[in-house]
gemmi code that builds the backbone of each chain (N, CA, C; Angstrom):
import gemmi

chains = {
    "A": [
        ("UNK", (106.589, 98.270, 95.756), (106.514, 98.145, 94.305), (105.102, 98.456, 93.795)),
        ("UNK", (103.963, 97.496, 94.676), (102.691, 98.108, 93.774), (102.657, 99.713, 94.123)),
        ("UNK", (102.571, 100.162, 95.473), (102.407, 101.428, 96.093), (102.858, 102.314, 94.553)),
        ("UNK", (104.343, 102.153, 93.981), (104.795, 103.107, 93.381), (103.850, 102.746, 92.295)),
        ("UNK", (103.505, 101.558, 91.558), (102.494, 101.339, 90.449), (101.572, 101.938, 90.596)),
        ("UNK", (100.877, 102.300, 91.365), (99.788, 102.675, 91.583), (99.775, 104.118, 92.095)),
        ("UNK", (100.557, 104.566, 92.362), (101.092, 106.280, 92.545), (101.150, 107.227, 91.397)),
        ("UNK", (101.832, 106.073, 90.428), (102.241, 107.169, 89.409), (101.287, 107.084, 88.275)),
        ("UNK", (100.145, 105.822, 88.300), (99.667, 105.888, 87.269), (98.658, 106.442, 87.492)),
        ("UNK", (97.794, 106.391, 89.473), (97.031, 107.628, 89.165), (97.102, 108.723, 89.270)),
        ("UNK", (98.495, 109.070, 89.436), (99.131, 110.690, 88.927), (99.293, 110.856, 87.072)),
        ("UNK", (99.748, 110.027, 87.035), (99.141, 110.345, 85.234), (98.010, 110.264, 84.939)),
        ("UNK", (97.260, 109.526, 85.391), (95.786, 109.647, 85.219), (95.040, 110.690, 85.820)),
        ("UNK", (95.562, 111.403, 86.353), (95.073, 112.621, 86.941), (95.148, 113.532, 86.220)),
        ("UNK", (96.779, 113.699, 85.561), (96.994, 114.837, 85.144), (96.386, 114.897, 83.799)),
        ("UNK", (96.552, 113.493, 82.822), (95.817, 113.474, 81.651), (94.022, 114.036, 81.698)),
        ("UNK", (93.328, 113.637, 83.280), (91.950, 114.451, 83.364), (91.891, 115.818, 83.406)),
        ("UNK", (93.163, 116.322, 84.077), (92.976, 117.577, 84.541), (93.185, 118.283, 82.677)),
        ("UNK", (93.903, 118.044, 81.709), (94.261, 118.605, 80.404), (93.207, 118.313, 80.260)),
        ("UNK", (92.455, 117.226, 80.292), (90.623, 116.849, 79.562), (90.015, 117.898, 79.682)),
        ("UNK", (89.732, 118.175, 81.450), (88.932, 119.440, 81.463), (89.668, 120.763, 81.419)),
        ("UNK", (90.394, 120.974, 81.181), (91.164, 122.243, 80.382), (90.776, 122.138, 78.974)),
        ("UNK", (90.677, 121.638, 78.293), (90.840, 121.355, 76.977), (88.865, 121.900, 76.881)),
        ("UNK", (87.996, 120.863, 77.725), (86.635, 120.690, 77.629), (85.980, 121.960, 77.890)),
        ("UNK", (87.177, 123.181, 78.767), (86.304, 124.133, 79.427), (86.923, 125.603, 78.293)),
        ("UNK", (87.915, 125.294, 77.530), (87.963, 126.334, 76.649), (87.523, 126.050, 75.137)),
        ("UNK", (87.017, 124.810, 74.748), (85.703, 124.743, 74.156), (84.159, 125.623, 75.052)),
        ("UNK", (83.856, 125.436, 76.152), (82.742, 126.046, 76.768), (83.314, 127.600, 76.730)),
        ("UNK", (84.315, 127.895, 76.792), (84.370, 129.578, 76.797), (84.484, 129.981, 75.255)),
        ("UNK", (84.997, 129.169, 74.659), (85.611, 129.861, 73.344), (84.506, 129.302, 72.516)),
        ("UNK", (83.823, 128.597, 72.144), (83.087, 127.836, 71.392), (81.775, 128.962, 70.643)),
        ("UNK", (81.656, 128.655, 69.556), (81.232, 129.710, 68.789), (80.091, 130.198, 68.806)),
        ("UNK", (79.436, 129.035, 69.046), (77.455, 128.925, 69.584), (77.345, 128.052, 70.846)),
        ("UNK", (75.954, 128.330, 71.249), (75.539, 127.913, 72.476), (75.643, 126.961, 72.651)),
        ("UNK", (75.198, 125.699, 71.184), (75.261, 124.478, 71.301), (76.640, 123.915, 71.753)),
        ("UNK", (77.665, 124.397, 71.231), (78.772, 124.191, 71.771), (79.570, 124.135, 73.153)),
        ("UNK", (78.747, 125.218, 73.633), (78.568, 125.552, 75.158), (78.310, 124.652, 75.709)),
        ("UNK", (77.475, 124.018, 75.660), (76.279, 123.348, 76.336), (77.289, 121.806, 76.022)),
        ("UNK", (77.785, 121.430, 75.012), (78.744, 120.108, 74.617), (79.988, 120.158, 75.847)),
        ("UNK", (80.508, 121.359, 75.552), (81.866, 121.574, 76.567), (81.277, 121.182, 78.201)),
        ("UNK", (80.556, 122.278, 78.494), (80.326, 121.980, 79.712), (79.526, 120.325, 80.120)),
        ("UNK", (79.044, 119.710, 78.900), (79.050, 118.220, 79.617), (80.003, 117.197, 79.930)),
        ("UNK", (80.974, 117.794, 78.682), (82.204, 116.843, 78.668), (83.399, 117.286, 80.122)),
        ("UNK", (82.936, 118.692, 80.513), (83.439, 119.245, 82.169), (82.955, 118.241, 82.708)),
        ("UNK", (81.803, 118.156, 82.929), (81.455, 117.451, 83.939), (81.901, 116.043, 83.996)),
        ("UNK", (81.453, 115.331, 82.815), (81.705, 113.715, 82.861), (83.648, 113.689, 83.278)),
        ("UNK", (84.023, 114.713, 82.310), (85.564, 114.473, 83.176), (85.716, 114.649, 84.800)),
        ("UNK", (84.910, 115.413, 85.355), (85.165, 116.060, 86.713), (84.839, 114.829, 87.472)),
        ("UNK", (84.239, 114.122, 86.862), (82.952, 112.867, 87.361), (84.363, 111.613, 87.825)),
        ("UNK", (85.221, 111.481, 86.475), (86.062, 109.942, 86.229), (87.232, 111.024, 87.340)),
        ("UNK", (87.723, 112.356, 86.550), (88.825, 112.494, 88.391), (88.592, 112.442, 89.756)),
        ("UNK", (87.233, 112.437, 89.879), (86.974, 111.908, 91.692), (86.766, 110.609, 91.428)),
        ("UNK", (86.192, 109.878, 90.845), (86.654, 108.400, 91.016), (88.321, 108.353, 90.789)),
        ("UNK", (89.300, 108.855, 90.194), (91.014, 108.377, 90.308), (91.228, 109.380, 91.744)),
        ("UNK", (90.516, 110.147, 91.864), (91.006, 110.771, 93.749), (90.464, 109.398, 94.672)),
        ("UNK", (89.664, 108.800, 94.446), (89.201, 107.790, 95.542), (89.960, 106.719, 94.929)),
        ("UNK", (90.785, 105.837, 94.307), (91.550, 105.149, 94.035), (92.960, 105.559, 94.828)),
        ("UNK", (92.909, 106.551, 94.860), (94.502, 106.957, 95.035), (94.346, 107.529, 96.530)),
        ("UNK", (93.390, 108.146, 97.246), (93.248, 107.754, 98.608), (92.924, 106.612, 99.358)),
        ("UNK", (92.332, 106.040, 98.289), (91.719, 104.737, 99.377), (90.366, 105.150, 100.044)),
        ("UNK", (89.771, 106.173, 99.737), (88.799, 106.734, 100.395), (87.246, 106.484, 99.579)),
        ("UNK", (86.012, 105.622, 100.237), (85.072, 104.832, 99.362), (84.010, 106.638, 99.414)),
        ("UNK", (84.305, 107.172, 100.056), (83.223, 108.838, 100.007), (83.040, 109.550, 98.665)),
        ("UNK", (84.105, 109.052, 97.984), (84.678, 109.824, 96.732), (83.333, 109.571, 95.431)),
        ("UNK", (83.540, 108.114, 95.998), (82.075, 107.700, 94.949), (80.695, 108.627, 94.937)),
        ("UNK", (79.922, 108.722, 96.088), (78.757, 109.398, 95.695), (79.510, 110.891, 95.185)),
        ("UNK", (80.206, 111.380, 95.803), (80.722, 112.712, 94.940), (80.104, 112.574, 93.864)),
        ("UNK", (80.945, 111.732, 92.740), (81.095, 111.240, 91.857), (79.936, 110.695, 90.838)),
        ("UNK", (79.010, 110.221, 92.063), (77.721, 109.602, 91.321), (76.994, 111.166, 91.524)),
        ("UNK", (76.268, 112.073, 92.678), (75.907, 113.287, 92.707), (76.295, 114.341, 91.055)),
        ("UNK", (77.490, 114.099, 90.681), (78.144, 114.974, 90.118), (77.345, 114.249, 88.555)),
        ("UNK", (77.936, 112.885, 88.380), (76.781, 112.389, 86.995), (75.473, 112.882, 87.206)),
        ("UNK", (74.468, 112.948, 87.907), (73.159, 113.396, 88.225), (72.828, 114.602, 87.355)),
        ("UNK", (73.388, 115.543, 88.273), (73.643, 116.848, 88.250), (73.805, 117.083, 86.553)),
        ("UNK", (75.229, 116.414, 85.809), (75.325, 116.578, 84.768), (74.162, 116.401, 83.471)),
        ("UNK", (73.884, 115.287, 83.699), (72.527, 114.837, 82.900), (71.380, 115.649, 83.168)),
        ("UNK", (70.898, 116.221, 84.156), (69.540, 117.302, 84.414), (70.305, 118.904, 83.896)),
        ("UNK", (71.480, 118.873, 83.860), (71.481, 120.009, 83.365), (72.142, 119.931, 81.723)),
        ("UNK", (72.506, 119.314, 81.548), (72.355, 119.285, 80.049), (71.316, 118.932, 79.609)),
        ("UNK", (70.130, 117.723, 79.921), (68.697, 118.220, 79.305), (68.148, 119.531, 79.735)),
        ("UNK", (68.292, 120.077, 80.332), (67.734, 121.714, 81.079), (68.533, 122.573, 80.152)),
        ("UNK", (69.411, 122.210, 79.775), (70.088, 123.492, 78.531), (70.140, 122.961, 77.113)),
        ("UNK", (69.547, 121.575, 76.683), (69.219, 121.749, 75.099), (67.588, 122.167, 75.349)),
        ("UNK", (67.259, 121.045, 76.339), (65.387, 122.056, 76.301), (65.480, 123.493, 75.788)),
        ("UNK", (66.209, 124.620, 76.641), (66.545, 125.806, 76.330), (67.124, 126.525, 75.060)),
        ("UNK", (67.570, 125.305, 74.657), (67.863, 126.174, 73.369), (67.002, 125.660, 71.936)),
        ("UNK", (66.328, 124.293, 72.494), (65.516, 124.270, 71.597), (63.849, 125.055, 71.563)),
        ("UNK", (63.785, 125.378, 72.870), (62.296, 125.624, 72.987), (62.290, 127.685, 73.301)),
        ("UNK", (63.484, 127.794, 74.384), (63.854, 129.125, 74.783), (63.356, 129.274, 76.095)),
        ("UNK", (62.811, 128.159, 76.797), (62.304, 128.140, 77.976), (62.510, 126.885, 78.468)),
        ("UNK", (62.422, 126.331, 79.702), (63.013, 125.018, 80.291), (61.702, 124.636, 80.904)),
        ("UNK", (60.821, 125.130, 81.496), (59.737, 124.930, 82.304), (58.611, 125.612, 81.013)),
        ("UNK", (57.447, 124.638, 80.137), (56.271, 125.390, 79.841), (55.254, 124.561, 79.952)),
    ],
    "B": [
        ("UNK", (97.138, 106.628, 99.555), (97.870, 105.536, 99.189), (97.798, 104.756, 100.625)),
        ("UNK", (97.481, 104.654, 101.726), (97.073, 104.171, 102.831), (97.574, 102.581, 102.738)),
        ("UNK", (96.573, 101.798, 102.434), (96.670, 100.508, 102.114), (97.004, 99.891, 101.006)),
        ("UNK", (97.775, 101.157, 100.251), (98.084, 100.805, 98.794), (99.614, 99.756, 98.797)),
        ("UNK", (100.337, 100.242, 99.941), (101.397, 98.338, 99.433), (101.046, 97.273, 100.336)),
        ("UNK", (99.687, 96.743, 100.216), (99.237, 95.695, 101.244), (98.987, 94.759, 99.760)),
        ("UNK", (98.932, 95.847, 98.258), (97.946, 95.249, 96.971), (99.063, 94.136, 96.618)),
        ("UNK", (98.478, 93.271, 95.938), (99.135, 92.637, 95.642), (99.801, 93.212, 93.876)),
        ("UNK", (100.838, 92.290, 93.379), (101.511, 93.133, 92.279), (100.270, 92.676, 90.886)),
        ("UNK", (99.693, 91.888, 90.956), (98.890, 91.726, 89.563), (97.833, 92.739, 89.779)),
        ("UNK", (97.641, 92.871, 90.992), (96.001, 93.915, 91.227), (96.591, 95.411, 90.893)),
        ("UNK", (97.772, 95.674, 91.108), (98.267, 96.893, 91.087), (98.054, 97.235, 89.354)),
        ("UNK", (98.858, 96.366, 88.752), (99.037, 96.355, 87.429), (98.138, 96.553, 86.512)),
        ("UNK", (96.831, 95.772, 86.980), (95.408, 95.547, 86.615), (94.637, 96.907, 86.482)),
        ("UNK", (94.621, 97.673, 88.012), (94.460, 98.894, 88.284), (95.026, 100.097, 87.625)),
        ("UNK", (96.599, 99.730, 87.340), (97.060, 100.761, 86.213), (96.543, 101.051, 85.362)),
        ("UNK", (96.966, 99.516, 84.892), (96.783, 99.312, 82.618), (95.216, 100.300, 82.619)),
        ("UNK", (93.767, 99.644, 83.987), (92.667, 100.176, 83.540), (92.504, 101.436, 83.466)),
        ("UNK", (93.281, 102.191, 84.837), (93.524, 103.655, 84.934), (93.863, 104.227, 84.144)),
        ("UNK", (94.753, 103.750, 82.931), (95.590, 104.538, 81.707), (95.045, 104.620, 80.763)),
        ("UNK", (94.343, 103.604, 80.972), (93.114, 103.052, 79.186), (92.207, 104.395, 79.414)),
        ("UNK", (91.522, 104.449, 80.700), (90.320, 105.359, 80.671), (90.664, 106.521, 80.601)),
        ("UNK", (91.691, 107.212, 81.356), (92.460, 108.787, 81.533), (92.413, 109.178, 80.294)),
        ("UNK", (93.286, 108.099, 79.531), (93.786, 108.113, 77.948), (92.952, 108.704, 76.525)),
        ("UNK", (91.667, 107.926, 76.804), (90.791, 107.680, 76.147), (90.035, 108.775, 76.047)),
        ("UNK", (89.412, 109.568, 77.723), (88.825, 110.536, 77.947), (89.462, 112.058, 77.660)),
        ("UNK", (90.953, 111.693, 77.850), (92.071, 113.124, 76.808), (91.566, 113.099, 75.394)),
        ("UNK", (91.914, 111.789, 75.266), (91.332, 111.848, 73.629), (90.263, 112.404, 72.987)),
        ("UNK", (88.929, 112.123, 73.707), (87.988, 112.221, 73.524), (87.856, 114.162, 73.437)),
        ("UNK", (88.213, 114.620, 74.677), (88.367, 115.974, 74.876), (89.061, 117.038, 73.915)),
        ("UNK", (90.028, 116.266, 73.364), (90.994, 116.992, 72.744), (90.336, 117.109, 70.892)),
        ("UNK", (89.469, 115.817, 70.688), (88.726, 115.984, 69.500), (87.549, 117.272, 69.993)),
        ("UNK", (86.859, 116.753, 71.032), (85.891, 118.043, 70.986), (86.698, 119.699, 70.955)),
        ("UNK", (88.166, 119.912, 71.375), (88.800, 120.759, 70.987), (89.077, 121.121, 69.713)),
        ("UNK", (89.104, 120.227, 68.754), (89.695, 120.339, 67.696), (88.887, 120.221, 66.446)),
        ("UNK", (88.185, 119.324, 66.435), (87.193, 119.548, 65.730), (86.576, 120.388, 64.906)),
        ("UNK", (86.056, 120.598, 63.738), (85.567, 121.556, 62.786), (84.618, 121.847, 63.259)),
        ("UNK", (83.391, 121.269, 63.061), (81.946, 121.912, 62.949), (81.114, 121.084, 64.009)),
        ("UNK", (80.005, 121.965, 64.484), (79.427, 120.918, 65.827), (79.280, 119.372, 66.141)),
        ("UNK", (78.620, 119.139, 64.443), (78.188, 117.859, 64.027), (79.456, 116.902, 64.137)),
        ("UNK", (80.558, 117.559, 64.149), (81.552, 116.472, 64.213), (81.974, 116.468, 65.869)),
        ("UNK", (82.309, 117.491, 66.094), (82.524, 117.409, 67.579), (81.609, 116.949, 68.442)),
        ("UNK", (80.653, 116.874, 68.375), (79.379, 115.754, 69.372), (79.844, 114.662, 69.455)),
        ("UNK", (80.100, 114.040, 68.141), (81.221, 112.457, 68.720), (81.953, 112.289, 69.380)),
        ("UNK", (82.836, 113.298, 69.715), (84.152, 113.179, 70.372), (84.358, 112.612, 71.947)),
        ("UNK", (83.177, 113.442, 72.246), (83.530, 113.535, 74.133), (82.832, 111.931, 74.836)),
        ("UNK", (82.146, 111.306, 73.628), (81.464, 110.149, 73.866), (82.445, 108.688, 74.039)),
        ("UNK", (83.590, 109.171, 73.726), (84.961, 108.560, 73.982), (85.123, 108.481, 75.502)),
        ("UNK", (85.384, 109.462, 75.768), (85.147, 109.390, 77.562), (84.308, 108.825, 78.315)),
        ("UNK", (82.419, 108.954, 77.390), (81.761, 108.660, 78.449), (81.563, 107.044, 78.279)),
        ("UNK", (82.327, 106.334, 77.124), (81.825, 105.160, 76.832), (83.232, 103.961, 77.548)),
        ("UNK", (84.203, 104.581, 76.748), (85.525, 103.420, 77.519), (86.286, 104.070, 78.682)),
        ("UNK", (86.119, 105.361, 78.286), (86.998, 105.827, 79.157), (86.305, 105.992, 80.573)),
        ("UNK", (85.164, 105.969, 81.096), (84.112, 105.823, 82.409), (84.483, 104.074, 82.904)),
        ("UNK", (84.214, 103.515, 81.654), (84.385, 101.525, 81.882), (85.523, 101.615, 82.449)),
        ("UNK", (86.645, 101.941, 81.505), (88.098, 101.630, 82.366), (88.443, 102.242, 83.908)),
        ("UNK", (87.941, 103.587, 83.712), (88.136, 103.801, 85.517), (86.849, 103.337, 86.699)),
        ("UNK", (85.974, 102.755, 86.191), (84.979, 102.377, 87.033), (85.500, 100.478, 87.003)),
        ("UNK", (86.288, 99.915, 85.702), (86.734, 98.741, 86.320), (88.007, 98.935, 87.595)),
        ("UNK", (88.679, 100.178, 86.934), (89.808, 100.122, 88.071), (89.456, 100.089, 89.665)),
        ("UNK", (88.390, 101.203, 89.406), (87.951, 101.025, 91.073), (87.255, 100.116, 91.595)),
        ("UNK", (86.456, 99.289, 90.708), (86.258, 97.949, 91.102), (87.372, 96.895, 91.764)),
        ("UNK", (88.571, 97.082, 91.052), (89.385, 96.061, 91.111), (89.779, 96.444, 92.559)),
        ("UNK", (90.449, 97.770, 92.744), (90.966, 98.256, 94.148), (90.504, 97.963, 94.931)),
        ("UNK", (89.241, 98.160, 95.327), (87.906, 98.373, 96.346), (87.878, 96.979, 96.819)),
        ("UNK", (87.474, 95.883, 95.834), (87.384, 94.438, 95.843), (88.410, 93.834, 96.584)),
        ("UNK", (89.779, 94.441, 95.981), (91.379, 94.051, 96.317), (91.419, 94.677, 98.043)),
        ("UNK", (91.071, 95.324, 98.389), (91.572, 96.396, 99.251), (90.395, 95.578, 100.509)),
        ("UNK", (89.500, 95.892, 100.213), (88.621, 94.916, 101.805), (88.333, 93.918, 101.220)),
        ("UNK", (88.518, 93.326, 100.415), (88.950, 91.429, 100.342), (87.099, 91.173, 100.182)),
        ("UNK", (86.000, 91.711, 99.288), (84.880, 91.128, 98.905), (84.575, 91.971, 98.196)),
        ("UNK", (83.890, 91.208, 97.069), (83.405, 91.811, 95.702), (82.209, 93.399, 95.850)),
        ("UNK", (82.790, 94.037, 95.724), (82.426, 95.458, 95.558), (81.865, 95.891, 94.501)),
        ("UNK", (80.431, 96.023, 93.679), (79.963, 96.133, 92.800), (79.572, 97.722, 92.656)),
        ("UNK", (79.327, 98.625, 93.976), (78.539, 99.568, 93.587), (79.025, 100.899, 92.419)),
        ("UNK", (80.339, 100.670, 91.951), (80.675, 101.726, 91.019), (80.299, 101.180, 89.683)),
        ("UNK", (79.452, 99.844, 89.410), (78.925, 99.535, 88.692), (77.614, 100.748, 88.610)),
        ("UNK", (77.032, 100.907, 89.368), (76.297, 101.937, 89.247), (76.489, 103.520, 88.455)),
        ("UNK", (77.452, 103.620, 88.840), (77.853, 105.032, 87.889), (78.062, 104.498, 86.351)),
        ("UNK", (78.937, 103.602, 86.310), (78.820, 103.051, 84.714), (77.726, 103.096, 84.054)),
        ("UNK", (76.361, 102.462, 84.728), (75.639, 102.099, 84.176), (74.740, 103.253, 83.861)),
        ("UNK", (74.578, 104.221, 84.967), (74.242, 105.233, 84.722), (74.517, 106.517, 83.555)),
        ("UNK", (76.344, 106.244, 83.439), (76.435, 107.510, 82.516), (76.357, 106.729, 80.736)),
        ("UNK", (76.432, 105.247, 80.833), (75.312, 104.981, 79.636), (74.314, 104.880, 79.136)),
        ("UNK", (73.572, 104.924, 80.510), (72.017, 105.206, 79.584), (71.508, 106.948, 79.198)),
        ("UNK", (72.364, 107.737, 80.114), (72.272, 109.393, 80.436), (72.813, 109.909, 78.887)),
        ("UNK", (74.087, 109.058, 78.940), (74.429, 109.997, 77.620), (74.023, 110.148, 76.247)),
        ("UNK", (73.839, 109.191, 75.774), (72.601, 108.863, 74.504), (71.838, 109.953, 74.686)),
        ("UNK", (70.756, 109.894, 75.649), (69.631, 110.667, 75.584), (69.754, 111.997, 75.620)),
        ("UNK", (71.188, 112.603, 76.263), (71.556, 113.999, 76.769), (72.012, 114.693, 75.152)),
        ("UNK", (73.081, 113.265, 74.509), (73.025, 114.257, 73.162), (72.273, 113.949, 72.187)),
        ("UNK", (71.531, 113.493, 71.645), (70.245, 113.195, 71.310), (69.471, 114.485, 71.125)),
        ("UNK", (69.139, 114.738, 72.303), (68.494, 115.747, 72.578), (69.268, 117.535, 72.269)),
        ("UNK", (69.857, 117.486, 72.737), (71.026, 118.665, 72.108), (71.821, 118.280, 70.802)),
        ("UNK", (71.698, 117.021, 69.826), (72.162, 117.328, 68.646), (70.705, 117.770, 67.777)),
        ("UNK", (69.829, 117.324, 68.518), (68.330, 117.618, 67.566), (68.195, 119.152, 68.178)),
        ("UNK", (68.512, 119.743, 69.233), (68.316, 121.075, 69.303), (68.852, 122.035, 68.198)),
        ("UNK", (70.136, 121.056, 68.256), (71.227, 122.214, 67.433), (70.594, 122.140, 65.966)),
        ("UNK", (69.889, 120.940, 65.831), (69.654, 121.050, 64.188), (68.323, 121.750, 63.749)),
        ("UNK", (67.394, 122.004, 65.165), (66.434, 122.423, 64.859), (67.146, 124.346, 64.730)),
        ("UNK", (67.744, 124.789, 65.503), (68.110, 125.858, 65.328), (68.811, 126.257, 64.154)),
        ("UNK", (69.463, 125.259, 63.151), (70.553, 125.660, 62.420), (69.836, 125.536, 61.420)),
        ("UNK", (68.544, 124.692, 60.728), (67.622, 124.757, 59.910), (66.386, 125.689, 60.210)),
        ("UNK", (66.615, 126.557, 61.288), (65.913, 127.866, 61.241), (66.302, 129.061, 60.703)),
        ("UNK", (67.631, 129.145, 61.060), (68.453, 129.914, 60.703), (69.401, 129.662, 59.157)),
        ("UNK", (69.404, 128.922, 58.704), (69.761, 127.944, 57.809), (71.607, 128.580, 57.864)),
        ("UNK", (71.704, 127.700, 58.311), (73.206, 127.850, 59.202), (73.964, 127.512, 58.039)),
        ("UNK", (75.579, 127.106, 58.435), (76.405, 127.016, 56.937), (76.332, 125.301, 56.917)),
        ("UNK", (76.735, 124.623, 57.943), (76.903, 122.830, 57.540), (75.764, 122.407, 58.402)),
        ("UNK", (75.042, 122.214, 57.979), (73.925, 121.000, 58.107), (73.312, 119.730, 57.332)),
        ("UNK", (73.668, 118.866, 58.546), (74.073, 117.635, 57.382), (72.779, 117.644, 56.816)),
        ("UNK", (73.237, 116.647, 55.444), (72.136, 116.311, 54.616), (71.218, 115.229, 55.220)),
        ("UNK", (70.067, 115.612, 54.995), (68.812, 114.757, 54.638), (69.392, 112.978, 54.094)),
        ("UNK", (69.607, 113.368, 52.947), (70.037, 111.688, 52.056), (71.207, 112.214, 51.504)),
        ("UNK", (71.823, 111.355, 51.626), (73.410, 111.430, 50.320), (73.285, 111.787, 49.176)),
        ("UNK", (73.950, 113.089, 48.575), (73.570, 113.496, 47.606), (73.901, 112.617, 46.017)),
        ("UNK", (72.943, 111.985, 45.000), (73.072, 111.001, 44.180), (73.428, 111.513, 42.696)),
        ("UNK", (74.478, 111.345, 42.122), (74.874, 111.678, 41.360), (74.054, 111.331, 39.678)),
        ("UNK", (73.540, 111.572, 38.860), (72.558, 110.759, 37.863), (73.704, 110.448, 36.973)),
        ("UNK", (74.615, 110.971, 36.467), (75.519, 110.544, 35.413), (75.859, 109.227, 35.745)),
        ("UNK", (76.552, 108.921, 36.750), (76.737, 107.645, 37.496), (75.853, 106.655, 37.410)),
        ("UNK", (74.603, 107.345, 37.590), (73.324, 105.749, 37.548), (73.500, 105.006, 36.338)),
        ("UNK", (73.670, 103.816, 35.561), (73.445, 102.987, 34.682), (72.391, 103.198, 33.986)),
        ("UNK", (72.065, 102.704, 32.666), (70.960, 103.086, 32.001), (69.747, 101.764, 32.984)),
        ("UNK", (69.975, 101.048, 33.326), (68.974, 100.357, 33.539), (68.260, 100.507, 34.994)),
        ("UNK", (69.598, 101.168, 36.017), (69.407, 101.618, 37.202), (68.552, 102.489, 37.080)),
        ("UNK", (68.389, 103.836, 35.395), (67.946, 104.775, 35.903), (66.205, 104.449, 34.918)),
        ("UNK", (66.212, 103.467, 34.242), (64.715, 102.899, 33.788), (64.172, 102.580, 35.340)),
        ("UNK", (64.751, 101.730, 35.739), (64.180, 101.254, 37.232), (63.726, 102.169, 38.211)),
        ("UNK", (64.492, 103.016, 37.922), (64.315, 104.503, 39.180), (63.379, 105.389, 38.552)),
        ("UNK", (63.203, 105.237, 37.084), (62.166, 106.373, 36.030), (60.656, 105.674, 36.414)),
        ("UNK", (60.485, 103.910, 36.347), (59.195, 103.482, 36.587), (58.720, 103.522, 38.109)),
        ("UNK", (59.998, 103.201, 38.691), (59.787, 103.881, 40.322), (58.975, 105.222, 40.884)),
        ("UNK", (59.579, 105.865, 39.955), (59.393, 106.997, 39.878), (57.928, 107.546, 39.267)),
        ("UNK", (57.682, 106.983, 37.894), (56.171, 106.965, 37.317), (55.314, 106.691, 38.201)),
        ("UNK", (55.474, 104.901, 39.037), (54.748, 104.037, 39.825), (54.134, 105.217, 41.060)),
        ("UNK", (55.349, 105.675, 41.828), (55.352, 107.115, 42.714), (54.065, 107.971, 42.369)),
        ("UNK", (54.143, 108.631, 41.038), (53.314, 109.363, 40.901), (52.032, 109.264, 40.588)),
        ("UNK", (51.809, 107.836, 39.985), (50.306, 107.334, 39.863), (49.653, 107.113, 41.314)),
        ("UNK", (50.586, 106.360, 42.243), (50.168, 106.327, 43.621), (49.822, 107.452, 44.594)),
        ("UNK", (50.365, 109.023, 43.706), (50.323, 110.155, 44.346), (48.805, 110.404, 43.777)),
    ],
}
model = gemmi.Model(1)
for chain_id, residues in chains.items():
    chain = gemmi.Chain(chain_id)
    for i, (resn, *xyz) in enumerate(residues, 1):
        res = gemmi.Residue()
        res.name, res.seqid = resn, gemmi.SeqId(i, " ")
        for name, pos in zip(("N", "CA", "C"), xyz):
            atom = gemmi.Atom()
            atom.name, atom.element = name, gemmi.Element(name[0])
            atom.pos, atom.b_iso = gemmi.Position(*pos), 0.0
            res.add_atom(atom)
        chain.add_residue(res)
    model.add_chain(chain)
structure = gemmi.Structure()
structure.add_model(model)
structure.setup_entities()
């Protein structure tokens, strides 16, 4: 009984992330200006971030986490590394 | 799903409801930054995700983890805590980019400065008060 509770809701919870970043990554392609760009592809990431934490729920597998924490990192240095860029036109001066 | 029917049925449930809240929340969130008009509005959107919708799946995996080897498991407290102090500052910084660019360019919607104040509307005494305000202003200038 829990097994199936817990099967299907983080299969819906999966699939509702996976439409997130569908949704988040044709804002980043389609989006009209850079700034927009730069919005989409954070909201990629922070989603990419919460579906490996529901993959490590639903394996049982504790590895999933640093993924997960690596992947927040990553997100935050590169979204300050791409408004720097669009506010200044250079990332390093 | 390994050790997943060892859970007991309230932990399972617990783990859902939190799993659904956050999935839920973070669609939501996504689907405004889809939809959305103009930048300034869509910057709010995705902050849905990073605010309840991160809490609810970082409580769920708390609960599992805890449930699953039988002692309190804190470290996905760490990612929580992390993508709230990150995100503030990340758009912060890229909504002041965007505005420095769009008042260079003098773009089409950029919000206002102050709310624009209508004078017909002001009262006669509101607008004596705002006229000596105003005098006071310029002697001090």
């Amino acid at each position: 009984m829990s097994a199936t509770i817990l099967f299907w809701a983080a299969t819906i919870a999966q699939i509702a992330l996976a439409i997130a970043m569908v949704l988040a990554s044709v804002r980043m392609i389609r989006g009209p200006r850079a700034q927009d760009r730069v919005l989409g592809l954070d909201a990629l990431y922070s989603n990419s971030m919460l579906l490996l934490l529901v993959f490590s729920i639903r394996t049982g597998n504790p590895l999933y986490f640093e993924i997960s924490l690596i992947i927040g990192t990553l997100g935050f240095v590169a979204t300050v590394a791409l408004a720097k860029f669009i506010m200044r036109g250079e990332v390093i001066e | 799903m390994n050790q997943a029917s060892d859970l007991p049925l309230w932990a399972a449930l617990l783990i859902a409801i939190f799993l659904l809240i956050g999935a839920g929340l973070t669609l939501i969130g996504s689907f405004g930054l889809y939809r959305l008009r103009s930048f300034y509005d869509r910057i709010h959107a995705p902050t849905l995700g990073t605010s309840w919708g991160t809490a609810g799946i970082v409580i769920a995996s708390i609960v599992y983890f805890s449930v699953v080897e039988s002692r309190l498991i804190l470290h996905h407290l760490l990612i929580g805590a992390f993508v709230t102090v990150t995100t503030p500052v990340t758009l912060i910084l890229l909504s002041r980019a965007a505005l420095y660019r769009d008042r260079a360019e003098n773009g089409p919607d950029i919000p206002l400065l102050e709310p624009p104040n209508n004078p017909s509307e002001v009262s006669s005494t509101e607008k004596e008060s705002a006229d000596s305000h105003n005098n006071t202003h310029t002697i001090e200038k």
